[in-house]
Residue frames as a rotation matrix with the C-alpha (Angstrom) as fourth column:
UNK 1
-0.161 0.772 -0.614 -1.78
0.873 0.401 0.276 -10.05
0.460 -0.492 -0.739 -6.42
UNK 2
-0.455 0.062 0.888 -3.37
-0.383 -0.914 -0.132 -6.95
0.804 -0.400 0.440 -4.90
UNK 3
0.065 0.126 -0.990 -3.57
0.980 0.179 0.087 -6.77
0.189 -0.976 -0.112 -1.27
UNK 4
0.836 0.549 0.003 -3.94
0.282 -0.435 0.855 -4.05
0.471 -0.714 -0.519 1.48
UNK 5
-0.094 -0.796 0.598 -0.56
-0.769 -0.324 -0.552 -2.00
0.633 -0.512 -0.581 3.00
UNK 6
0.197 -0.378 0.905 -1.28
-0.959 0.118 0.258 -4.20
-0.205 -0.918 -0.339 6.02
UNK 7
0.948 0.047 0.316 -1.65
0.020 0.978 -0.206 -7.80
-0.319 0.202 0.926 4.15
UNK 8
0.705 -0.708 -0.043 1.54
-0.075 -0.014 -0.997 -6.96
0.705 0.706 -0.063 2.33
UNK 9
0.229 -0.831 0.507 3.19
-0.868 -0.410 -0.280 -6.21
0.441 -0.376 -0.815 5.39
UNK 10
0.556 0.115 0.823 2.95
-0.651 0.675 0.346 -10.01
-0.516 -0.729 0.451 6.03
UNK 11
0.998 0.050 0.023 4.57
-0.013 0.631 -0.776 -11.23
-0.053 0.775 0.630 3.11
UNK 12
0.248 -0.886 0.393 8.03
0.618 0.457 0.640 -12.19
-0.746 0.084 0.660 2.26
UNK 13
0.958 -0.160 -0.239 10.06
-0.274 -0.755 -0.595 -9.87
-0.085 0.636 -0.767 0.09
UNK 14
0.559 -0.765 0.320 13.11
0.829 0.517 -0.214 -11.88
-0.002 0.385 0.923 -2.16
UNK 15
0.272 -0.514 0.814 14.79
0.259 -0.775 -0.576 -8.46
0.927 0.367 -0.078 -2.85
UNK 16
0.605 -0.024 -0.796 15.31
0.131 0.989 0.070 -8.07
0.785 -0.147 0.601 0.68
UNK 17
0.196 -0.688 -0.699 18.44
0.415 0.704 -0.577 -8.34
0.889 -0.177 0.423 3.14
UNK 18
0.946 -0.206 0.252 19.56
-0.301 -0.257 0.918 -8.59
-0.125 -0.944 -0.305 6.85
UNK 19
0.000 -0.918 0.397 22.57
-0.838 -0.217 -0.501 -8.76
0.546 -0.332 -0.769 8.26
UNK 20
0.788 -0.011 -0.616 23.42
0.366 0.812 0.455 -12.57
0.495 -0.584 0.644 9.85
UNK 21
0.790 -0.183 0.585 25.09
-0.596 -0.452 0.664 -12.11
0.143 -0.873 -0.466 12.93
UNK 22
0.726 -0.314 0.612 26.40
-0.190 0.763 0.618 -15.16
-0.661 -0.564 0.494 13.14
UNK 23
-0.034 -0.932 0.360 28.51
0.664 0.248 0.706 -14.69
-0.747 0.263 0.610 9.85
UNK 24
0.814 0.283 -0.507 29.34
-0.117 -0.775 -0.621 -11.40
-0.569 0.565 -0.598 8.74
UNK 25
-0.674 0.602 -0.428 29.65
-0.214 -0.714 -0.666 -10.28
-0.707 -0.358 0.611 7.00
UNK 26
-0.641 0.686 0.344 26.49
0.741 0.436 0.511 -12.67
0.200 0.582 -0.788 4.99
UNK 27
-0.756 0.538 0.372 23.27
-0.572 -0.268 -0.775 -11.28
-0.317 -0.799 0.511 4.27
UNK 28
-0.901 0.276 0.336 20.58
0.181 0.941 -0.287 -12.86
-0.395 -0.197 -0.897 4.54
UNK 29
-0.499 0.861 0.094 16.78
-0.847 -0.508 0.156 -12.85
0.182 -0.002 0.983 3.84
UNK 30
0.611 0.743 -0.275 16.32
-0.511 0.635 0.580 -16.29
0.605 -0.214 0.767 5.34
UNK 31
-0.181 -0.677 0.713 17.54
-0.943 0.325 0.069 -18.07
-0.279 -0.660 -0.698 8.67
UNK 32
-0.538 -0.717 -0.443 18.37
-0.837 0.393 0.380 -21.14
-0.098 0.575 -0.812 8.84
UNK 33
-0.627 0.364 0.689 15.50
0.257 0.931 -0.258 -23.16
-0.736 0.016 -0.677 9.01
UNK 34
-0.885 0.321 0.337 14.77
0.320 -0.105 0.942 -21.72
0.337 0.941 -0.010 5.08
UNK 35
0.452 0.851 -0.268 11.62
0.878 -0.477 -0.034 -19.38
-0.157 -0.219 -0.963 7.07
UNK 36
0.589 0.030 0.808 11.60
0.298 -0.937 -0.182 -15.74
0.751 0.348 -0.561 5.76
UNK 37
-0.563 -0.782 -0.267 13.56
0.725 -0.312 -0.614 -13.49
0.397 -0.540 0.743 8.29
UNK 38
0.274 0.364 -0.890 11.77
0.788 -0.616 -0.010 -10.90
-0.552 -0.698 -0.456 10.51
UNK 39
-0.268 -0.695 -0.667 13.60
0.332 -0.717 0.613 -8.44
-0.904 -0.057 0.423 8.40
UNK 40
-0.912 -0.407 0.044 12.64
-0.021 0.153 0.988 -9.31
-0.409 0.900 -0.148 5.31
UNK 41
-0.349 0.834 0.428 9.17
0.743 0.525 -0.415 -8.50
-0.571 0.173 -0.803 4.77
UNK 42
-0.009 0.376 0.927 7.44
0.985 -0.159 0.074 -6.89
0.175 0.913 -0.369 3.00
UNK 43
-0.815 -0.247 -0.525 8.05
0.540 -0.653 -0.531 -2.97
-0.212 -0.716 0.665 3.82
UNK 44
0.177 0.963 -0.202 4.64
0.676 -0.268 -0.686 -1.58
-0.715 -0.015 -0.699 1.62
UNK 45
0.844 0.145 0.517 4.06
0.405 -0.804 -0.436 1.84
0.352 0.577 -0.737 0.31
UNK 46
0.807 -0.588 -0.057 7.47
-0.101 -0.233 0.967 2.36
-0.582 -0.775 -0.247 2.09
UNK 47
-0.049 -0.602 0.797 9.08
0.551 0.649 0.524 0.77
-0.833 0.465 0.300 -0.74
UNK 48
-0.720 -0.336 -0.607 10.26
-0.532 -0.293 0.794 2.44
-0.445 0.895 0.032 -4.31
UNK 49
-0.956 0.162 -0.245 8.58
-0.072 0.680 0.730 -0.69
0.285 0.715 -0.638 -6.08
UNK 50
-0.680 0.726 -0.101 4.84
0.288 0.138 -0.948 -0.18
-0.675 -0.673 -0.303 -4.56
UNK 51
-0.826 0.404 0.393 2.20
0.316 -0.245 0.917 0.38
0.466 0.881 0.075 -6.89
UNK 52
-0.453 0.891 -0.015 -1.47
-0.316 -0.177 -0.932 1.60
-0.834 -0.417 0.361 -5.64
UNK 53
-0.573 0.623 0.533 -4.01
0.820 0.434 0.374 -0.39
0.002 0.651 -0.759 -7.95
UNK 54
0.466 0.833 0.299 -6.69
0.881 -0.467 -0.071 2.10
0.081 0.296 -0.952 -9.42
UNK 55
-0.102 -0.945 -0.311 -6.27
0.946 0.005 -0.325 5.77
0.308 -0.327 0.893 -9.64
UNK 56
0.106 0.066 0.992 -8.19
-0.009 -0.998 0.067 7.53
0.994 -0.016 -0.105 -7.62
UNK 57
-0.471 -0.456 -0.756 -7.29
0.625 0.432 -0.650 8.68
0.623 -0.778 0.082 -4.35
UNK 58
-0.710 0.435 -0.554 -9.78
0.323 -0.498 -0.805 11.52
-0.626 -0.750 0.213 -3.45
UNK 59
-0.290 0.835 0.468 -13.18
0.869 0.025 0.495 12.46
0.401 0.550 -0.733 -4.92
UNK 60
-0.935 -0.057 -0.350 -14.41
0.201 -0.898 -0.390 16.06
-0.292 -0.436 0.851 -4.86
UNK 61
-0.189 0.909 0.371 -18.24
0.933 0.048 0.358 17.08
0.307 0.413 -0.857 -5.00
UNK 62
-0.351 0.210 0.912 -19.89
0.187 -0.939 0.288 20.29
0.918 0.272 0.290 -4.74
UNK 63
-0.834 0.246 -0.493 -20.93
0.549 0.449 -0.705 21.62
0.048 -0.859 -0.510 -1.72
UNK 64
-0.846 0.275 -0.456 -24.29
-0.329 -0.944 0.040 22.50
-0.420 0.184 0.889 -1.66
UNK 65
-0.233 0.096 -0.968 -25.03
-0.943 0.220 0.249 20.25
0.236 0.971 0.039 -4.71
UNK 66
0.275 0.635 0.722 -27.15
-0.882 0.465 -0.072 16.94
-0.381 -0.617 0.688 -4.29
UNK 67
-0.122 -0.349 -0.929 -24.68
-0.671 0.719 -0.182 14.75
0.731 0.601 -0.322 -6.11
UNK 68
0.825 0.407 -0.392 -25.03
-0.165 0.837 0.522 11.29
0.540 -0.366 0.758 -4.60
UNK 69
0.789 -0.139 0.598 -23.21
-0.606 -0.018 0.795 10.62
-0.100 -0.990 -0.098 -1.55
UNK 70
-0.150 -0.839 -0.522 -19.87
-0.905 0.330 -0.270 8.55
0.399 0.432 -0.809 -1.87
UNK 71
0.877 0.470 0.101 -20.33
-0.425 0.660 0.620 5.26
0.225 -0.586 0.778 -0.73
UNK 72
0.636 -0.738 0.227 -17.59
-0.338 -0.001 0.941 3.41
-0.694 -0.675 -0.250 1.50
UNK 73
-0.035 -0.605 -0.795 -14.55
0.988 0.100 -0.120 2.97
0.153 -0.790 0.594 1.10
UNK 74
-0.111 -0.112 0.987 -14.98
0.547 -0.836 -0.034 6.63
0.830 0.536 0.155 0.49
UNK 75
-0.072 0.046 -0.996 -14.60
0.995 -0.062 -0.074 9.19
-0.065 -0.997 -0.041 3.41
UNK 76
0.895 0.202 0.398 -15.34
0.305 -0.927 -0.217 12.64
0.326 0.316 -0.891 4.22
UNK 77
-0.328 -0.878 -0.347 -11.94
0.748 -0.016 -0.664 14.67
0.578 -0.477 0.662 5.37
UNK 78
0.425 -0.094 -0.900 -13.79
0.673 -0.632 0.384 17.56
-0.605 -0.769 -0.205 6.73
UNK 79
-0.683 -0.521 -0.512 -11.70
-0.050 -0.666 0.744 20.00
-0.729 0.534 0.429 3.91
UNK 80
0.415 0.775 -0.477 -12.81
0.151 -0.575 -0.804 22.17
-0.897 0.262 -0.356 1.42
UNK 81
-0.013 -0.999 0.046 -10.81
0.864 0.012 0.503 22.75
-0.503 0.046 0.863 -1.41
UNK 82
-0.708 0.185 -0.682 -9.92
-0.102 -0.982 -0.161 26.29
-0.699 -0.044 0.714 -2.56
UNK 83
-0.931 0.355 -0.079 -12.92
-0.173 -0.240 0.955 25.41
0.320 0.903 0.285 -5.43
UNK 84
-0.061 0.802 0.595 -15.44
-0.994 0.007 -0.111 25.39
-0.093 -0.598 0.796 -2.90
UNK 85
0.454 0.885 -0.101 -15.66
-0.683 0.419 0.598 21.58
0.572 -0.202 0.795 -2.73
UNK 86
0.614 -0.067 0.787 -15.78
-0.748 0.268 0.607 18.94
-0.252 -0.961 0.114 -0.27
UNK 87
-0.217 -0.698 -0.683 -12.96
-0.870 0.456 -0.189 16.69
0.444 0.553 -0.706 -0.42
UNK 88
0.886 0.458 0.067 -13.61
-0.463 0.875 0.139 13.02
0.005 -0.154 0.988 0.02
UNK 89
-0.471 -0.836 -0.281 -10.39
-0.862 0.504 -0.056 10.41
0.189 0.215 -0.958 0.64
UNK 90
0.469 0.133 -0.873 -10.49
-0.190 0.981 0.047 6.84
0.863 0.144 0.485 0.36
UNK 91
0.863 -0.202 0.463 -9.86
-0.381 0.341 0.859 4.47
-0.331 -0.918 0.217 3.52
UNK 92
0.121 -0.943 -0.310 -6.57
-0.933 -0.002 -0.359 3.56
0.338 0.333 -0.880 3.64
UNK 93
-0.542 -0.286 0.790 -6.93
-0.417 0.908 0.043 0.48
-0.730 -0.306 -0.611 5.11
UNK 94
0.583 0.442 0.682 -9.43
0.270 0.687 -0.675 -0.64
-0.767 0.578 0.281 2.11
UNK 95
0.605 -0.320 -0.729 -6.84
-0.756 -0.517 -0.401 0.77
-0.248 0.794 -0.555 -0.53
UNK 96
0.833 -0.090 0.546 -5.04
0.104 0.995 0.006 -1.73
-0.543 0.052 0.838 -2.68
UNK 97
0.466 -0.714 -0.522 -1.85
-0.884 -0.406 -0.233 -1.82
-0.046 0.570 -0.820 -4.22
UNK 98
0.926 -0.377 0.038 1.02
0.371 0.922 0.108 -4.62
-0.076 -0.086 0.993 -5.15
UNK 99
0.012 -0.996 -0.085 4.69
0.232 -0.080 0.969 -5.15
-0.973 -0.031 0.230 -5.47
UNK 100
0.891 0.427 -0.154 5.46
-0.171 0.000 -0.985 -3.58
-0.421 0.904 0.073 -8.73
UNK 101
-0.057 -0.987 0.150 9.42
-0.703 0.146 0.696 -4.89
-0.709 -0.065 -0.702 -8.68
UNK 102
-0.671 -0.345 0.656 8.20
0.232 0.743 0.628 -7.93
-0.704 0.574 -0.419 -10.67
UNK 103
-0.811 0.542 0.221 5.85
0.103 -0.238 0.966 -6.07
0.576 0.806 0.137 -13.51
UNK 104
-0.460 0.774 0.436 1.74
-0.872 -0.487 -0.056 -5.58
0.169 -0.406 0.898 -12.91
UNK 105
-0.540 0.528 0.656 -0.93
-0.244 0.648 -0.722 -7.89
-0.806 -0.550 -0.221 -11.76
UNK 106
-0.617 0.694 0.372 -3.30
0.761 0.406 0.506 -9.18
0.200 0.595 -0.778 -14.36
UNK 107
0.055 0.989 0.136 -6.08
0.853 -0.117 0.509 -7.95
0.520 0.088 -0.850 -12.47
UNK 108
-0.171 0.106 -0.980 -4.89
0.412 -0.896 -0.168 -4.36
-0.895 -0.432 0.110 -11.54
């Protein structure tokens, strides 16, 4: 399923583990009323096993040059690069990516 760094960061993540206090030395990745742990979510692009769906991540256009304007999620940065053009980044909050620990999505 592709989702957003911040949706992901809501999910459960089996792979996992905390430290139970109450008997080490167990760990865990669920307390005991079988609900996810606080610990145990998802951590994101933080993780080894992240994937980013699609692959671009910045768009360069002439500058100068009447190519057609990026449209959102695209952004300007304000930078130039050393080939004279203007460098464009995707929002990060509209970027998508998934867990890639258990293989790819279908629909990435």
């Amino acid at each position: 399923m592709l989702m957003t760094e911040e949706q992901a960061r809501t999910k459960w993540c089996p792979k996992a583990r905390a430290s139970d206090q109450a008997e080490p030395p167990l760990s865990i990745n669920r307390v005991r009323t079988n609900k996810p742990d606080g610990d145990c979510l998802c951590i994101a692009s933080d993780c080894m096993a992240w994937r980013w769906a699609g692959e671009k991540t910045a768009y360069q256009r002439l500058v100068g040059r009447n190519d057609p304007t990026p449209e959102p999620p695209w952004a300007p940065t304000g930078r130039v690069s050393t080939a004279g053009r203007e460098v464009w980044e995707m929002d990060a909050g509209s970027r998508q990516g998934f867990c890639g620990a258990f293989g790819k999505p279908e629909a990435a």
